[in-house]
N, C-alpha and C positions, 0 to 999 in steps of 0.2 A: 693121798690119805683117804682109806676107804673106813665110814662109820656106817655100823649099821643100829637098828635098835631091837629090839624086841615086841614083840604084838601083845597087847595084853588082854588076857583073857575075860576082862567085862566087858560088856554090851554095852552101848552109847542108848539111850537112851532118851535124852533130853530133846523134846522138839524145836524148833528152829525157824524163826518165821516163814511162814511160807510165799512170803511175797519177796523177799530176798532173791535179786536174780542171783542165779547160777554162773560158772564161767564153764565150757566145755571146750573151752581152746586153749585147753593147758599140755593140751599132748598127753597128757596121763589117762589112764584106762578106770574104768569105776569098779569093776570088779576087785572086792575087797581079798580072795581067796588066794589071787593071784602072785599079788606082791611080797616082798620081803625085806623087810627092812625099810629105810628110809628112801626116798626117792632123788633128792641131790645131796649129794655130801659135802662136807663143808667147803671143801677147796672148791668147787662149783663145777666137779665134773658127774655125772650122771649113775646113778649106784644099779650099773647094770650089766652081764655079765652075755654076751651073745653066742649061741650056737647053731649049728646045724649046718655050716661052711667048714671048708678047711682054712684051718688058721691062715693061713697065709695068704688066701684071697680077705682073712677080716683085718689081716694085722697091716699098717702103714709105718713104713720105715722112716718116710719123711719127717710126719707127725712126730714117732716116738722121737725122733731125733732133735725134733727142734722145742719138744717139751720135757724129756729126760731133766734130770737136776745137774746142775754143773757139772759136780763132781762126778757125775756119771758120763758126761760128755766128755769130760777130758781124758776120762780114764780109758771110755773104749778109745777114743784117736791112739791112744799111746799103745794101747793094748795091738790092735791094728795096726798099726806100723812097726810094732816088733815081728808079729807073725807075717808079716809080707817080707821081711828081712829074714828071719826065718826059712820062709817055701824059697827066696829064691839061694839064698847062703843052700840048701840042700839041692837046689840045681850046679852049682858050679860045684860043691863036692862029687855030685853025680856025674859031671861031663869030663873031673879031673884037676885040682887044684894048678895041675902045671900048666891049664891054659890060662891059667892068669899072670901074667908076667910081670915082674917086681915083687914075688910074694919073698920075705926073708925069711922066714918063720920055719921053723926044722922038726917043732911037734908037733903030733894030729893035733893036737888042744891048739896050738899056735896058728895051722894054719885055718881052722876051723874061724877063728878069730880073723885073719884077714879075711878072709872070703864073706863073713856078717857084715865088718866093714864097708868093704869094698862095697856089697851088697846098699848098705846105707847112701852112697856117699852117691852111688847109680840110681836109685830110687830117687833121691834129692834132685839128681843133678847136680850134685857137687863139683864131683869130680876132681881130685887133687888132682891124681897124675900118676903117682908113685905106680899102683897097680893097675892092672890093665888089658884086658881082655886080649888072647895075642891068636886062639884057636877059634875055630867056624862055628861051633860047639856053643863055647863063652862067650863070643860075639852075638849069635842068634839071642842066647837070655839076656841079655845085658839092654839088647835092643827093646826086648818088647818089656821085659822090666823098667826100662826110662818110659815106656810109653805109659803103662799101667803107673806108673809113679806120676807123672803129668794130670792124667784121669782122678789119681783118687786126691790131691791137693787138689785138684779142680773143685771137685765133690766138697771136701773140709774145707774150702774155702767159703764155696756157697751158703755151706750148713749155718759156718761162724757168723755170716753176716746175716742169714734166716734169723739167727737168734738173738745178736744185737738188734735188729731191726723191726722183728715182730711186736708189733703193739699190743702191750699189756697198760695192766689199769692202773695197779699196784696199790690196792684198798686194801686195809687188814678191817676184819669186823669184828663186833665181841663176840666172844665165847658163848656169849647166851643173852635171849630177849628177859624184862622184866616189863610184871604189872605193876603200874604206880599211880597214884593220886595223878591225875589231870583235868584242872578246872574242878568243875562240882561231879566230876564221875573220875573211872580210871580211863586210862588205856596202856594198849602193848606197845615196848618201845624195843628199839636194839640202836645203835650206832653203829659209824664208822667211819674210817678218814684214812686220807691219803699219807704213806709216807716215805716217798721221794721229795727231795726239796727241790726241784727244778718240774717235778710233771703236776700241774696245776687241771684240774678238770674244768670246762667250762660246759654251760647247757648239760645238766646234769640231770638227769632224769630215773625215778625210780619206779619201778609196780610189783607191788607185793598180791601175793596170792595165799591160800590157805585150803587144804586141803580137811578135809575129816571123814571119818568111816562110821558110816551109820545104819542101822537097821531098815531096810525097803523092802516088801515083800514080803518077807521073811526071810531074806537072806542081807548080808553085807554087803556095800557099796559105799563109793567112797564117791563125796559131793564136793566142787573147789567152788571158791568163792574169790570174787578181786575184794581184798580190802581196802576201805576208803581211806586217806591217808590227811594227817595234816595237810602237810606239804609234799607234791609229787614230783617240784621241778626246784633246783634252783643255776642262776646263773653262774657261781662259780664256787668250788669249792677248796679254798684254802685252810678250814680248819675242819673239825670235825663235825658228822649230820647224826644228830639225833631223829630217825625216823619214830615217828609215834602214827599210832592207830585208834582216835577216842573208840571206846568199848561201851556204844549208844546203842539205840534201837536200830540203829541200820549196820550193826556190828552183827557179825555169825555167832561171836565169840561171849553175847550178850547172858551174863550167869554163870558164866563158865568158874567150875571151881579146879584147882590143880587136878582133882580125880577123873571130874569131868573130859579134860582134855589128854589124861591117857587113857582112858575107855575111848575115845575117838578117836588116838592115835592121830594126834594132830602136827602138822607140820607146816611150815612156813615157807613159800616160794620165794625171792629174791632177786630182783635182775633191776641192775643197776648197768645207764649209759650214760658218755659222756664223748667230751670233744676232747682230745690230749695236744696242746700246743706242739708238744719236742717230736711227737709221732706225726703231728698233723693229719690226723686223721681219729676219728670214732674210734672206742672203746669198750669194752664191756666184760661186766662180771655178775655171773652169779653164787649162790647161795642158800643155806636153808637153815632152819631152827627147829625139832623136834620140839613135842612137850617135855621132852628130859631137858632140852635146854630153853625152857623158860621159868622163871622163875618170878613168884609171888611176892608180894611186899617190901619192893628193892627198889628204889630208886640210884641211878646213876649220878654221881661225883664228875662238878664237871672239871675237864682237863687240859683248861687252857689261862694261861695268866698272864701277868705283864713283868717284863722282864725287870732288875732289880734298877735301872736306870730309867725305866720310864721311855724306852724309846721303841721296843718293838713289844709283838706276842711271841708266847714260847707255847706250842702244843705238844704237850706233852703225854706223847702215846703210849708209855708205861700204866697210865692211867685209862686205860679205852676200859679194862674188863673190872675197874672198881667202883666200889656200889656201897649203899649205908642200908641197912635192914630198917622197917620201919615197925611202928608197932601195931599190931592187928585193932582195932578195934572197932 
Protein backbone atom coordinates (compact mmCIF):
# COMPACT_ATOMS: atom_id res chain seq x y z
CA UNK A 1 0.00 0.00 0.00
CA UNK A 2 1.85 3.04 -1.33
CA UNK A 3 0.35 6.67 0.08
CA UNK A 4 1.65 9.65 -0.80
CA UNK A 5 0.60 13.27 0.21
CA UNK A 6 0.78 16.50 -1.27
CA UNK A 7 3.32 19.50 -0.40
CA UNK A 8 1.41 22.51 0.37
CA UNK A 9 2.06 25.48 -0.77
CA UNK A 10 2.40 27.80 2.51
CA UNK A 11 5.46 28.48 4.31
CA UNK A 12 5.96 27.16 7.95
CA UNK A 13 6.55 29.78 9.67
CA UNK A 14 6.13 29.53 13.35
CA UNK A 15 9.36 29.55 15.52
CA UNK A 16 10.22 26.64 17.49
CA UNK A 17 12.14 26.60 20.60
CA UNK A 18 15.49 26.84 19.90
CA UNK A 19 16.93 24.87 22.73
CA UNK A 20 14.91 21.77 21.53
CA UNK A 21 17.47 19.20 20.52
CA UNK A 22 17.41 17.93 17.22
CA UNK A 23 17.45 14.34 16.09
CA UNK A 24 19.87 13.78 12.86
CA UNK A 25 19.79 9.92 12.97
CA UNK A 26 16.64 9.57 11.43
CA UNK A 27 18.32 8.56 8.08
CA UNK A 28 16.20 11.12 6.39
CA UNK A 29 17.90 14.01 4.39
CA UNK A 30 16.93 17.88 5.46
CA UNK A 31 16.62 19.12 2.22
CA UNK A 32 13.07 19.96 1.80
CA UNK A 33 13.14 20.41 -2.38
CA UNK A 34 14.10 16.90 -2.64
CA UNK A 35 11.42 14.76 -1.24
CA UNK A 36 8.00 13.77 -2.35
CA UNK A 37 5.30 12.70 -0.64
CA UNK A 38 5.32 11.12 2.58
CA UNK A 39 8.30 9.34 3.79
CA UNK A 40 7.02 5.70 5.50
CA UNK A 41 3.88 4.73 4.40
CA UNK A 42 1.45 3.28 6.37
CA UNK A 43 2.15 -0.39 6.06
CA UNK A 44 5.73 0.63 7.25
CA UNK A 45 7.72 0.10 4.26
CA UNK A 46 9.71 3.00 2.90
CA UNK A 47 7.93 5.49 0.08
CA UNK A 48 10.86 5.35 -1.99
CA UNK A 49 11.40 4.55 -5.53
CA UNK A 50 15.43 3.53 -6.47
CA UNK A 51 17.22 4.18 -9.70
CA UNK A 52 20.22 4.23 -11.61
CA UNK A 53 20.85 0.09 -11.53
CA UNK A 54 19.43 -2.43 -13.68
CA UNK A 55 16.51 -3.76 -12.13
CA UNK A 56 17.44 -6.86 -11.61
CA UNK A 57 20.72 -6.28 -9.57
CA UNK A 58 17.87 -3.97 -7.36
CA UNK A 59 15.05 -6.53 -7.48
CA UNK A 60 15.21 -9.69 -4.79
CA UNK A 61 13.37 -12.63 -5.62
CA UNK A 62 13.66 -14.10 -2.17
CA UNK A 63 12.27 -10.86 -0.46
CA UNK A 64 9.37 -10.43 -2.93
CA UNK A 65 8.57 -13.99 -2.38
CA UNK A 66 8.35 -14.25 1.18
CA UNK A 67 6.45 -10.85 1.27
CA UNK A 68 4.10 -11.10 -1.73
CA UNK A 69 0.23 -11.50 -0.25
CA UNK A 70 -0.97 -15.10 -0.21
CA UNK A 71 -3.00 -15.02 -2.80
CA UNK A 72 -0.22 -13.95 -4.91
CA UNK A 73 1.94 -16.75 -3.72
CA UNK A 74 -0.22 -19.41 -4.35
CA UNK A 75 -1.19 -18.26 -7.47
CA UNK A 76 2.46 -17.94 -9.06
CA UNK A 77 3.24 -21.71 -7.59
CA UNK A 78 0.40 -22.85 -9.63
CA UNK A 79 0.96 -20.48 -12.35
CA UNK A 80 4.66 -22.18 -12.41
CA UNK A 81 4.00 -25.62 -12.30
CA UNK A 82 1.64 -25.44 -15.08
CA UNK A 83 4.18 -23.61 -17.49
CA UNK A 84 6.93 -26.25 -16.44
CA UNK A 85 4.40 -28.93 -17.52
CA UNK A 86 3.76 -27.01 -20.41
CA UNK A 87 7.84 -26.53 -21.68
CA UNK A 88 8.26 -30.07 -20.99
CA UNK A 89 4.60 -31.58 -22.45
CA UNK A 90 6.27 -29.50 -25.76
CA UNK A 91 9.46 -31.51 -25.47
CA UNK A 92 8.01 -34.95 -25.68
CA UNK A 93 5.65 -33.73 -28.57
CA UNK A 94 8.97 -32.46 -30.08
CA UNK A 95 10.99 -35.76 -29.54
CA UNK A 96 7.59 -37.74 -30.78
CA UNK A 97 4.64 -38.82 -28.73
CA UNK A 98 5.42 -42.71 -29.81
CA UNK A 99 8.39 -42.51 -27.45
CA UNK A 100 6.14 -42.72 -24.78
CA UNK A 101 4.74 -45.95 -24.28
CA UNK A 102 1.20 -46.75 -22.92
CA UNK A 103 -0.14 -43.59 -24.55
CA UNK A 104 -3.97 -44.86 -25.76
CA UNK A 105 -5.23 -41.68 -26.98
CA UNK A 106 -5.78 -41.46 -30.97
CA UNK A 107 -6.29 -37.57 -31.22
CA UNK A 108 -3.66 -34.71 -31.34
CA UNK A 109 -5.96 -33.15 -28.68
CA UNK A 110 -5.76 -36.70 -26.83
CA UNK A 111 -2.46 -37.31 -27.03
CA UNK A 112 -1.49 -33.82 -26.28
CA UNK A 113 -3.31 -34.50 -22.97
CA UNK A 114 -1.32 -37.61 -22.13
CA UNK A 115 1.92 -36.26 -22.74
CA UNK A 116 0.89 -32.87 -19.91
CA UNK A 117 0.10 -35.71 -17.87
CA UNK A 118 2.54 -37.79 -17.91
CA UNK A 119 4.62 -34.62 -17.85
CA UNK A 120 2.82 -33.95 -14.23
CA UNK A 121 3.11 -37.05 -12.76
CA UNK A 122 7.34 -37.01 -13.81
CA UNK A 123 7.75 -33.59 -12.44
CA UNK A 124 6.06 -34.89 -9.05
CA UNK A 125 7.62 -38.00 -9.03
CA UNK A 126 4.55 -39.63 -9.24
CA UNK A 127 4.78 -41.94 -11.46
CA UNK A 128 1.77 -44.29 -12.10
CA UNK A 129 3.13 -46.47 -14.52
CA UNK A 130 0.64 -46.55 -17.25
CA UNK A 131 2.91 -44.25 -19.52
CA UNK A 132 6.30 -44.36 -19.96
CA UNK A 133 9.34 -43.14 -21.55
CA UNK A 134 10.34 -46.19 -23.89
CA UNK A 135 12.79 -43.87 -26.54
CA UNK A 136 16.70 -42.12 -25.70
CA UNK A 137 14.97 -39.00 -26.69
CA UNK A 138 11.91 -39.32 -23.82
CA UNK A 139 14.13 -40.81 -21.65
CA UNK A 140 16.89 -37.81 -21.72
CA UNK A 141 13.65 -35.17 -20.79
CA UNK A 142 12.00 -37.21 -18.44
CA UNK A 143 15.48 -37.50 -16.66
CA UNK A 144 16.34 -34.06 -16.27
CA UNK A 145 12.68 -33.06 -15.83
CA UNK A 146 12.57 -35.31 -12.52
CA UNK A 147 15.68 -33.55 -11.62
CA UNK A 148 14.28 -29.83 -12.25
CA UNK A 149 11.06 -30.99 -10.51
CA UNK A 150 13.09 -32.27 -7.20
CA UNK A 151 14.91 -28.54 -7.36
CA UNK A 152 11.93 -26.29 -7.79
CA UNK A 153 9.68 -28.33 -4.65
CA UNK A 154 12.96 -27.93 -3.04
CA UNK A 155 12.79 -24.27 -3.73
CA UNK A 156 8.58 -24.09 -2.72
CA UNK A 157 9.28 -25.78 -0.05
CA UNK A 158 11.80 -23.61 1.61
CA UNK A 159 9.73 -20.56 0.47
CA UNK A 160 6.38 -22.06 2.49
CA UNK A 161 8.29 -22.51 5.56
CA UNK A 162 10.29 -18.70 4.90
CA UNK A 163 6.86 -17.63 5.29
CA UNK A 164 5.19 -19.48 7.93
CA UNK A 165 8.27 -18.93 10.01
CA UNK A 166 9.29 -15.31 9.29
CA UNK A 167 8.48 -13.32 12.38
CA UNK A 168 5.98 -10.54 12.11
CA UNK A 169 4.38 -8.41 14.67
CA UNK A 170 0.92 -8.32 13.65
CA UNK A 171 -0.10 -4.84 15.12
CA UNK A 172 -2.85 -3.02 13.32
CA UNK A 173 -2.89 0.88 14.24
CA UNK A 174 -5.51 3.62 13.75
CA UNK A 175 -6.09 5.14 10.79
CA UNK A 176 -5.09 8.42 12.28
CA UNK A 177 -3.55 10.36 15.32
CA UNK A 178 -5.85 12.84 17.40
CA UNK A 179 -5.34 16.15 19.66
CA UNK A 180 -7.20 15.70 22.86
CA UNK A 181 -7.53 17.16 26.37
CA UNK A 182 -4.53 15.60 28.61
CA UNK A 183 -4.27 16.63 32.27
CA UNK A 184 -4.51 20.50 32.20
CA UNK A 185 -2.84 20.67 28.49
CA UNK A 186 -3.39 18.57 25.23
CA UNK A 187 -1.47 15.98 23.63
CA UNK A 188 -1.04 13.84 20.45
CA UNK A 189 -2.17 10.36 20.66
CA UNK A 190 -2.71 7.32 18.17
CA UNK A 191 -3.10 3.64 19.42
CA UNK A 192 -2.66 0.26 18.62
CA UNK A 193 -2.97 -3.52 19.40
CA UNK A 194 -2.13 -6.70 18.60
CA UNK A 195 -4.54 -9.01 17.00
CA UNK A 196 -3.52 -12.70 16.93
CA UNK A 197 -4.88 -14.42 19.95
CA UNK A 198 -1.83 -16.66 20.60
CA UNK A 199 1.35 -13.80 19.65
CA UNK A 200 1.44 -11.85 22.98
CA UNK A 201 4.38 -9.00 22.90
CA UNK A 202 6.49 -8.70 25.72
CA UNK A 203 9.26 -5.86 26.53
CA UNK A 204 7.50 -3.69 24.16
CA UNK A 205 9.25 -0.70 23.31
CA UNK A 206 8.30 2.42 21.23
CA UNK A 207 10.07 5.95 19.70
CA UNK A 208 8.19 8.11 18.01
CA UNK A 209 9.93 10.78 15.96
CA UNK A 210 8.49 13.78 13.98
CA UNK A 211 9.66 15.28 11.23
CA UNK A 212 8.66 19.30 9.87
CA UNK A 213 9.73 21.57 6.92
CA UNK A 214 10.86 24.79 7.85
CA UNK A 215 12.26 27.89 6.48
CA UNK A 216 16.37 28.11 7.14
CA UNK A 217 18.32 30.43 5.19
CA UNK A 218 16.13 31.12 2.94
CA UNK A 219 15.42 28.05 1.75
CA UNK A 220 13.46 24.84 3.03
CA UNK A 221 14.54 22.10 5.25
CA UNK A 222 13.22 19.62 7.07
CA UNK A 223 14.18 19.38 11.03
CA UNK A 224 13.12 15.82 13.12
CA UNK A 225 12.63 15.75 16.55
CA UNK A 226 12.28 12.42 19.12
CA UNK A 227 9.10 13.09 20.87
CA UNK A 228 8.98 12.76 24.45
CA UNK A 229 6.31 10.17 25.13
CA UNK A 230 4.10 9.17 28.25
CA UNK A 231 5.14 5.91 28.21
CA UNK A 232 8.09 4.31 25.98
CA UNK A 233 8.12 0.86 27.24
CA UNK A 234 5.77 -1.59 28.58
CA UNK A 235 6.16 -5.12 29.79
CA UNK A 236 3.58 -6.88 27.95
CA UNK A 237 1.07 -6.03 25.64
CA UNK A 238 -2.18 -8.01 25.74
CA UNK A 239 -4.71 -5.27 25.01
CA UNK A 240 -4.40 -2.29 23.32
CA UNK A 241 -1.52 0.95 23.81
CA UNK A 242 -2.69 4.20 23.58
CA UNK A 243 0.65 6.14 22.90
CA UNK A 244 0.20 9.86 23.90
CA UNK A 245 2.73 12.72 23.39
CA UNK A 246 1.86 15.77 26.23
CA UNK A 247 1.92 18.99 23.81
CA UNK A 248 4.32 21.01 26.82
CA UNK A 249 7.12 23.32 26.48
CA UNK A 250 9.43 20.49 25.56
CA UNK A 251 6.86 19.59 22.66
CA UNK A 252 7.93 20.78 18.84
CA UNK A 253 4.38 20.54 18.35
CA UNK A 254 3.79 23.42 21.18
CA UNK A 255 0.90 25.93 19.20
CA UNK A 256 0.50 24.12 16.61
CA UNK A 257 -2.87 24.77 14.89
CA UNK A 258 -4.35 22.04 11.99
CA UNK A 259 -2.90 24.85 9.49
CA UNK A 260 0.15 25.07 11.08
CA UNK A 261 1.00 21.50 10.61
CA UNK A 262 0.33 21.39 7.04
CA UNK A 263 2.47 24.41 6.09
CA UNK A 264 5.08 22.09 7.90
CA UNK A 265 4.10 19.14 6.16
CA UNK A 266 4.31 17.28 9.30
CA UNK A 267 4.64 13.64 9.70
CA UNK A 268 5.03 11.20 12.43
CA UNK A 269 7.91 8.48 12.64
CA UNK A 270 6.81 5.13 14.42
CA UNK A 271 8.88 2.07 15.29
CA UNK A 272 7.64 -0.20 17.62
CA UNK A 273 9.80 -3.50 19.20
CA UNK A 274 8.95 -6.34 21.03
CA UNK A 275 9.82 -9.95 22.06
CA UNK A 276 7.04 -12.58 20.25
CA UNK A 277 6.86 -15.77 22.56
CA UNK A 278 5.51 -18.30 19.40
CA UNK A 279 8.45 -16.67 17.10
CA UNK A 280 10.87 -16.53 20.13
CA UNK A 281 12.65 -14.05 18.89
CA UNK A 282 12.29 -9.87 18.41
CA UNK A 283 9.97 -8.17 16.37
CA UNK A 284 9.22 -5.06 14.73
CA UNK A 285 7.14 -2.60 12.98
CA UNK A 286 6.91 0.44 11.64
CA UNK A 287 4.69 3.40 10.76
CA UNK A 288 3.81 6.89 10.07
CA UNK A 289 0.97 9.64 10.42
CA UNK A 290 0.85 12.67 8.07
CA UNK A 291 -0.96 16.05 9.09
CA UNK A 292 -3.95 14.65 6.81
CA UNK A 293 -4.04 12.03 9.42
CA UNK A 294 -4.19 13.84 12.45
CA UNK A 295 -7.00 15.06 13.62
CA UNK A 296 -8.22 17.84 16.16
CA UNK A 297 -10.57 17.67 19.01
CA UNK A 298 -11.22 13.91 19.06
CA UNK A 299 -10.71 11.88 21.61
CA UNK A 300 -10.51 8.04 21.32
CA UNK A 301 -13.54 5.58 22.63
CA UNK A 302 -12.05 3.07 24.67
CA UNK A 303 -12.22 -0.71 23.17
CA UNK A 304 -12.14 -3.07 25.70
CA UNK A 305 -14.82 -4.41 28.15
CA UNK A 306 -15.73 -7.34 30.29
CA UNK A 307 -17.31 -9.99 28.97
CA UNK A 308 -21.30 -10.54 29.84
CA UNK A 309 -20.33 -13.25 32.61
CA UNK A 310 -17.91 -11.44 34.35
CA UNK A 311 -15.07 -13.76 33.69
CA UNK A 312 -12.77 -12.47 31.13
CA UNK A 313 -11.75 -9.08 28.76
CA UNK A 314 -13.07 -8.81 25.24
CA UNK A 315 -10.79 -6.35 22.99
CA UNK A 316 -12.51 -5.24 20.75
CA UNK A 317 -10.60 -4.05 17.55
CA UNK A 318 -13.58 -3.06 15.35
CA UNK A 319 -13.32 -0.09 17.67
CA UNK A 320 -9.25 0.87 17.38
CA UNK A 321 -10.25 3.88 14.56
CA UNK A 322 -13.48 5.25 16.86
CA UNK A 323 -13.44 8.44 18.38
CA UNK A 324 -16.16 11.14 19.99
CA UNK A 325 -15.56 14.83 18.59
CA UNK A 326 -15.35 17.29 21.37
CA UNK A 327 -16.31 20.73 21.48
CA UNK A 328 -13.93 23.52 20.63
CA UNK A 329 -13.95 25.88 23.31
Amino acid sequence: MEETTVKHPRTFSRKIDPLLKTNNDTGFGTNAANYGGRFINRDGTFNLRKEGMAFLDRFSIYHSMLSMPRWKFVGLILVAFFAINVFYTSLYLAVGVDQLGGVIATTPWGKIKEAFFFSAETVTTVGYGRVNPVGDAANVVAAIEALSGWLAFALATGLIFGRFSRPRSFLVFSEFAVVSPFKDKTALMFRFAPYKDKHTLTDVQIRVNIGLKMQKDGSEEYVYYDLSLERTKVESLPLNWTVVHPIDEQSPLLGFSPQDMEAADVELYVLIRGFDDVYSNFVQQRTSFTYQEIKFNRKFIPMYRESLDGKTTILELHKLNEYEELKQG
